[in-house]
N, C-alpha and C positions, 0 to 999 in steps of 0.2 A: 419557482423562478428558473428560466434557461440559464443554462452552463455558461453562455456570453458574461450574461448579467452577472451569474454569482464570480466570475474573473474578474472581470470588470471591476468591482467592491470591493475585490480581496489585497489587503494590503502583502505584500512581497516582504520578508523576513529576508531576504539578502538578495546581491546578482546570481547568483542561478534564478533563483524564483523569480527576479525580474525579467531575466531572456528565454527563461522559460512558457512562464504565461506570456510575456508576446509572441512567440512561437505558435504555443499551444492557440491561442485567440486567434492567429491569423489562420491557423489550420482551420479550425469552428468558420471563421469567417466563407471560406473557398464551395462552402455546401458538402462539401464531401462526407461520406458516412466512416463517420470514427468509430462509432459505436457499437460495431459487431467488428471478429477477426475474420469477416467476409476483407476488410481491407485490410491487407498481408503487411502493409508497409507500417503502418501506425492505427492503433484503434486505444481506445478509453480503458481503463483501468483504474482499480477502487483499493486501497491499502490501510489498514488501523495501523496506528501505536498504539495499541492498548496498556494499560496502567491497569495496578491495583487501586484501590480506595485510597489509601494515604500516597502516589503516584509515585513510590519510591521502587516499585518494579515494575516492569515489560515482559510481555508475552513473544515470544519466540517460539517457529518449526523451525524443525530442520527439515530445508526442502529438498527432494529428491533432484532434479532437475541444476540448482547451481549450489549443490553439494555443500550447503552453507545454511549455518541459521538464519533467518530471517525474520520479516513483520510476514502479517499475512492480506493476504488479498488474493482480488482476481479481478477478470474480465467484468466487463460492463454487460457482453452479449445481450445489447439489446436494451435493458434496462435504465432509463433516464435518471433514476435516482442512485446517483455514486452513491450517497451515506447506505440505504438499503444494501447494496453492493457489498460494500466494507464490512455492512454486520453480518449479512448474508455470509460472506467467508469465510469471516473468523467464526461461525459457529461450524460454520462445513469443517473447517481446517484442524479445528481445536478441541470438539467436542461439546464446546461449552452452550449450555442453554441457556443460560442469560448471559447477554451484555449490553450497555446502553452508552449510548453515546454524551461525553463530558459536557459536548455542546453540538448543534447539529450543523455548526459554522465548518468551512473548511479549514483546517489544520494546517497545510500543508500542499505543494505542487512541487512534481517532478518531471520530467522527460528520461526517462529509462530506456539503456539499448538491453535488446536481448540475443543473443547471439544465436544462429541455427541451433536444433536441437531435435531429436528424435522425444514425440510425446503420441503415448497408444501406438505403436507401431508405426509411425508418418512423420515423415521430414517437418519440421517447422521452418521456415526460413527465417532469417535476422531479421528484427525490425523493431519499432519504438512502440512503448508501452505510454501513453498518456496519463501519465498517473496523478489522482486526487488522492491525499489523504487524510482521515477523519480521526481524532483523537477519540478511542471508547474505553468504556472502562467495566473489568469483570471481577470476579471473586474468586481471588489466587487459590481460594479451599473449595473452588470445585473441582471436579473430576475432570480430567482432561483425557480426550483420544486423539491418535490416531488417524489422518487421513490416508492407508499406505498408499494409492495411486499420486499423493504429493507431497507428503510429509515421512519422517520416517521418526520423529521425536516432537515432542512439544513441550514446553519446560518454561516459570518464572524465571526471570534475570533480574539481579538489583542492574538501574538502569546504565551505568556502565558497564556493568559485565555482557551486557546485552549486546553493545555495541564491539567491543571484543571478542564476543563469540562467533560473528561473523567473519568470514573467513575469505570477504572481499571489501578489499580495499578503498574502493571509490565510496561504497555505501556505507562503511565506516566514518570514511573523514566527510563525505557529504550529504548523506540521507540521516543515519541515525544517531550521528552527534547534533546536525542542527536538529532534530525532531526533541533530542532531550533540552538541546538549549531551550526551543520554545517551551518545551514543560517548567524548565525551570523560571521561568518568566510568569508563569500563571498563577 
């Protein structure tokens, strides 16, 4: 299914997710290529909340780059399947060789600023992250590493302490509290 369509379906869990996916659709709509960081202003982006088995913990890095714990994700670079995307990085990010996705439904829509940044030696300039994200789920007793070019930790959280251990504030009170509401609704 195109990215239109699965927007299109996807019911909005509050006003951000509503002016967001119209945002994000009308961008989709214009042709332009979101999908690689060939476009500097805005490109696609794929992020898990991962859960344990009984979903009373979240998986957390701490990221090099916004010196804060986080979920994990990445770029799209290319790749039309956000959920691949999502699992793609939480295995890159966290070590982990299994995790599977709770459903392959979308979770979650954000619009993400990210501020300049130096990453690999090279300017990054500002610009918005189109973010999809996928609820999956791993086995808190596996081994976890180390990503150090993006992570510098990776650690369980019971799912508020998750949200507190982040060390920025917007994605506290609007990404990863509603991520836990919608958990707790499931």
């Amino acid at each position: 299914m195109e990215l239109l369509q699965i927007l299109e379906r996807y019911a909005p869990f509050n006003e951000q997710e509503v002016r967001d996916r119209a945002v994000l659709m009308g961008l989709l709509r214009t042709g332009q290529n979101l999908w690689t960081r060939e476009n500097e202003a805005a490109h696609l982006t794929a992020s898990a909340w991962v859960v344990n088995g009984d979903r009373e913990r979240v998986l957390m890095a701490y990221h090099n780059i916004y010196d804060s714990w986080s979920w994990l994700g990445g770029h799209a670079d290319g790749e039309r399947d956000l959920l691949a995307v999502a699992m793609r990085e939480v295995r890159e990010e966290s070590g982990l060789a299994r995790v599977a996705p709770v459903s392959e439904a979308l979770f979650s829509l954000e619009i993400l600023t990210v501020d300049g940044h130096e990453k690999r030696g090279r300017y990054v300039p500002s610009h918005l992250h189109l973010n999809l994200t996928y609820l999956l789920e791993a086995d808190e007793h596996e081994l976890l590493a180390v990503k150090p070019d993006e992570n510098s930790a990776v650690a369980w959280f019971g799912r508020e302490e998750a949200v507190e251990a982040s060390s920025e504030p917007w994605f506290r009170a609007r990404v990863y509290s509603k991520l836990n509401a919608k958990l707790a609704r499931l």
